[in-house]
C-alpha positions, 0 to 999 in steps of 0.5 A, a space after each residue: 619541864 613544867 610541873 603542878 603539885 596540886 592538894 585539893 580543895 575538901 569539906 572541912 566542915 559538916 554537910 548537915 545544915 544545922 550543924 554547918 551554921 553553927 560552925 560556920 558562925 563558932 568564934 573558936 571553931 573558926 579558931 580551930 579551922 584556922 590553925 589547923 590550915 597547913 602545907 600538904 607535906 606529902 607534896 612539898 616531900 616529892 617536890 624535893 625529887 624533881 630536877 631543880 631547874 624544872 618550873 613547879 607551881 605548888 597549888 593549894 585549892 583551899 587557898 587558890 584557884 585552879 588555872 585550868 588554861 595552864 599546861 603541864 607536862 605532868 600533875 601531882 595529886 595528893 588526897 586524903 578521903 574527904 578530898 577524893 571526890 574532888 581530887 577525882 574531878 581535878 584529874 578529870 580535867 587535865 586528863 581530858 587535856 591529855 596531861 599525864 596525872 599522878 595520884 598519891 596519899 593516904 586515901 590512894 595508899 588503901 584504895 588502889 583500885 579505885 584510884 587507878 580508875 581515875 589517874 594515868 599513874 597511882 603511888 600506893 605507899 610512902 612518896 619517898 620511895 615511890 616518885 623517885 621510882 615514877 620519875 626514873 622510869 618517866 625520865 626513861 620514856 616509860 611508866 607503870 600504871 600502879 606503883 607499890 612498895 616491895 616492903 611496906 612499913 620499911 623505909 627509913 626515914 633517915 634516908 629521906 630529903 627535906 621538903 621544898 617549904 620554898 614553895 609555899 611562899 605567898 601562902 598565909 598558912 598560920 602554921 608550918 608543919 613537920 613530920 618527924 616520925 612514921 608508924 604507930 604502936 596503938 593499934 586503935 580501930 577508928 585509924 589506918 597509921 598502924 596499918 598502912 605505916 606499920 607499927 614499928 616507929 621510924 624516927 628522922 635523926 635530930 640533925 634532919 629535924 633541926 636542918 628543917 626547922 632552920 629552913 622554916 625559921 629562916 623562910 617564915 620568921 615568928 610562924 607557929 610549927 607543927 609536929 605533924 606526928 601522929 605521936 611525937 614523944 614515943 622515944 624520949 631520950 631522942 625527943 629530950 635531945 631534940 628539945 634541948 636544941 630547941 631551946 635557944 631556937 625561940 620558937 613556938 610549936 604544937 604536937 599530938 602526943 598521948 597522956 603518958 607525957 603527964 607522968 615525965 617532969 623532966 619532958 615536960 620542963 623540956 618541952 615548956 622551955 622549948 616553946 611549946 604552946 599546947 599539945 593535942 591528946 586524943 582522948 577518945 571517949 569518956 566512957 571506959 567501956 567505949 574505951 575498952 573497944 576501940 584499940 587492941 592495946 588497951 592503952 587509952 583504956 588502962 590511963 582513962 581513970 588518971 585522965 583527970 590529974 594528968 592534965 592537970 599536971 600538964 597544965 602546971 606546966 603552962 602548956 594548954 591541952 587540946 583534946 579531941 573526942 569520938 561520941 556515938 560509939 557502939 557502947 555509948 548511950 545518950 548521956 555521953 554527950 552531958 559527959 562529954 562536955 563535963 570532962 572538957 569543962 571541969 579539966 579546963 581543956 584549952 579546946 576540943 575537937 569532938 567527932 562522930 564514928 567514921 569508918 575510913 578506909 583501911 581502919 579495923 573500924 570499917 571492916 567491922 561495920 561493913 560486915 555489919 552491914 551499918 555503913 549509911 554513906 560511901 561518898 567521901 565528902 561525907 566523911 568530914 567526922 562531922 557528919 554521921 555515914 554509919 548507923 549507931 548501935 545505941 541511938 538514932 542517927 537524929 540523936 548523934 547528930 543533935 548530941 554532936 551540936 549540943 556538945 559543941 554548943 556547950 563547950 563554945 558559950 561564952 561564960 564556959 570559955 571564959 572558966 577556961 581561959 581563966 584557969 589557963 592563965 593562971 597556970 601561964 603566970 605562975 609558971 611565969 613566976 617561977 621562971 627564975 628558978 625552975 625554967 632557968 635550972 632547965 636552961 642550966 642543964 640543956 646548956 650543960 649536956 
C-alpha cells in the first residue's frame, strides 16, 4: 500500500499589499516566519497507525511541490482554516483521479459539513482515535463517510503512540515540535482549544516525553524543540520533573506558557538550566477593559497590572519573552496601537507577534460577531490574523489596518531592536556570571531528586 500524508500550502503572511511588502521585506518578521516552520504533528501522529511495510510519502506543501502524476491508494489532509481553501483544491485533484482522500484538523473538527463536501472521508475530532478507526473498517472493505468521536475531550493522552519524526528527514525544518498536553482551562473567546479539546488538561506521561525527545535528538542533533502546547506549565510538579530530566539532555527549547510562570523561582532556575532559550506569553491586549472581554475566567485580566515586573523577572533569568498581541478589539480605540508598541518596547520584549480580531471557526468570538452581523469575509485565506475579516466597533477597517503596519513598523526599526537586544544580553551575562552559584545549586539539586 502507497500512502500520501499531505499539510498544504497557506497564506502565512497578509493579503493587504501594504502590509504584505513590509513583511515580505522585515529582517525579523523573517525571523519570525522562519521559526515558526515546523512538521504537521497531526499527520506524523496518524502516520504511527499505518502497518510498517506500507510506502508513505509525508509531503509538506510549504516545502515541496505536489507530484500529481503519483498514485496513491489513499491520501491524508490535515488543515487548519488558513490552509483550507487550499486543502480543498489538492482533494479535488486526487478525487478526480479517483483516489480515496481522508480530511482531518482543527478546521475540519469545527466545520464537519463543509468538509464532507469536499473529502470521500472526514475525522472530526482527535487522529488518535479516530484513523485507528478508518483504517480497521478501510482494511475491512468498508468506510464511513464522517467519523466523530463518542466522548470528545476524553481521550487520554497517555494511551497515545509517538509520532513518525523519521519522515520528515530531507526537510529543513528549524524547529522540531512536540506536544505534550491537550485542552485548556482559559476559556479566552478569540480560541477553540477549550472548546473543541475540552477544558479539562490531558498531559502524556514524562517517560512518553522524554522517549520522543531521544528520538528527535538522535534523528535532528543540536535542532531547536518546540512544546507545541498551547500552555505547557499547567501542572508544575509534573513539568519540574520533566525538567530536571532535561537537564543533562543539553538541548535548546521554546514553549507557549502564561505569566504566572513569573511568581515560581524554582520553575524558572528549571527551565534555564534545561535549555530553555524563550518562551511565548500571549498577552493579548494592553488595554484592561480589552482584557476584561475576551475570557471567561479573567485570567489575563486579573495578572495585567504585574505584567510589567514579571517579565522582567523572567527575563532575570536569561530566558527571552516572545509576546503576542490582538489590536483592534471591540474596547480598543486608536491610541492602542502607541500602547501597544510601548508596552513591547519599555519591557524589552525579545519579539512580538501582534494580529487583528479574527473570528475562526468555533470560537465564542465568531458566535458573537456573526450574531452581530460584522463579519466582512468567509474566505479562509483570509483568515491570515493579519488581514481585518471583521468590522471594528471603535475604528474603521482603514484604521486597524494602518494601526497594524505602524506598530509593527515601530517595533522593527533598528535603534528600538537594538534597545532590545541590548537589554537581553545583559541579563544572559549576568545570569552567565552567576552560573557558578546559582545554576550549579540547581544541577545539585536535579541531581539530588
Amino acid at each position: 500500500m502507497k500512502v500520501a500524508l499531505i499539510n498544504p500550502k497557506g497564506t502565512i503572511f497578509s493579503k493587504n499589499e501594504k502590509m504584505s511588502e513590509f513583511l515580505q521585506k522585515s529582517v525579523p518578521m523573517g525571523s519570525f516566519r522562519h521559526f515558526w516552520s515546523a512538521p504537521c504533528l497531526g499527520l506524523l501522529t496518524i502516520a504511527a497507525y499505518l502497518p510498517k511495510e506500507w510506502e508513505i510519502d509525508y509531503i509538506d506543501e510549504n516545502y515541496q511541490h505536489i507530484d500529481f502524476s503519483v498514485s496513491y491508494d489513499f491520501v491524508c489532509v490535515s488543515t487548519m482554516t488558513v490552509q483550507a481553501i487550499r486543502a480543498y483544491e489538492i482533494l479535488k485533484e486526487y478525487r478526480e483521479m479517483g483516489t480515496l482522500t481522508i480530511l482531518g484538523g482543527i478546521h475540519t473538527l469545527v466545520m464537519p459539513e463543509e468538509a464532507m463536501e469536499h473529502a470521500d472521508v472526514v475525522l472530526a475530532g482527535e487522529g488518535e482515535v479516530l484513523f485507528p478507526e478508518f483504517l480497521q473498517d478501510y482494511l475491512q472493505g468498508s468506510y464511513k463517510k464522517i467519523y466523530r468521536e463518542e466522548h470528545p475531550g476524553q481521550y487520554d493522552l497517555k494511551d497515545c503512540i509517538a509520532p513518525r519524526y523519521d519522515l520528515i528527514k530531507g526537510y529543513e525544518y528549524p524547529i522540531v515540535n512536540i506536544y505534550t498536553t491537550r485542552g485548556c482551562p482559559r476559556k479566552c473567546n478569540f480560541c477553540c482549544a477549550s472548546n473543541v479539546y475540552g477544558l479539562k488538561y490531558r498531559r502524556k506521561t514524562n517517560l512518553q516525553v522524554m522517549n520522543e525527545i531521544d528520538t528527535i535528538t538522535q534523528l535532528y542533533p543540536d535542532k531547536l524543540l518546540l512544546f507545541a502546547d498551547d500552555n505547557l506549565f499547567v501542572l508544575r510538579k509534573e513539568s519540574k520533573d520533566l525538567l530536571r530530566q532535561l537537564a543533562d539532555k543539553k538541548i535548546r527549547w521554546i514553549a507557549q506558557t502564561d505569566i504566572s510562570i513569573a511568581s515560581d523561582e524554582e520553575l524558572l532556575g528549571l527551565m534555564y538550566a534545561s535549555g530553555c532559550q524563550w518562551i511565548v506569553i500571549g498577552f493579548e491586549s494592553v488595554s484592561k477593559d480589552s482584557l476584561k472581554s475576551l475570557e471567561g475566567i479573567k485570567f489575563k485580566y486579573k495578572y495585567q497590572q504585574d505584567y510589567g515586573q514579571k517579565i522582567k523577572k523572567i527575563q532575570s533569568y536569561g530566558i527571552k519573552v516572545y509576546g503576542t498581541f490582538i489590536v483592534g478589539l471591540d474596547e480598543d480605540k486608536k491610541e492602542i496601537f502607541e500602547n501597544t508598541v510601548e508596552f513591547i518596547l519599555s519591557n524589552n520584549l525579545y519579539g512580538a507577534n501582534i494580529t487583528v480580531p479574527t473570528p475562526l471557526p468555533g470560537t465564542e468570538l465568531r458566535k458573537k460577531l456573526e450574531h452581530e452581523q460584522r463579519i466582512l469575509s468567509n474566505d479562509w485565506s483570509d483568515y491570515t490574523l493579519w488581514d481585518v475579516v471583521i468590522k471594528p466597533r471603535s475604528m474603521t477597517v482603514a484604521d486597524l489596518e494602518e494601526g497594524l503596519l505602524y506598530a509593527y513598523t515601530k517595533i522593527s526599526e533598528q535603534s528600538n531592536a537594538d534597545v532590545r537586544l541590548r537589554s537581553l544580553l545583559r541579563n544572559m551575562r549576568m545570569k552567565e556570571s552567576q552560573k557558578p552559584d546559582v545554576i550549579n545549586n540547581i544541577c545539585n539539586v536535579i541531581h539530588s531528586t
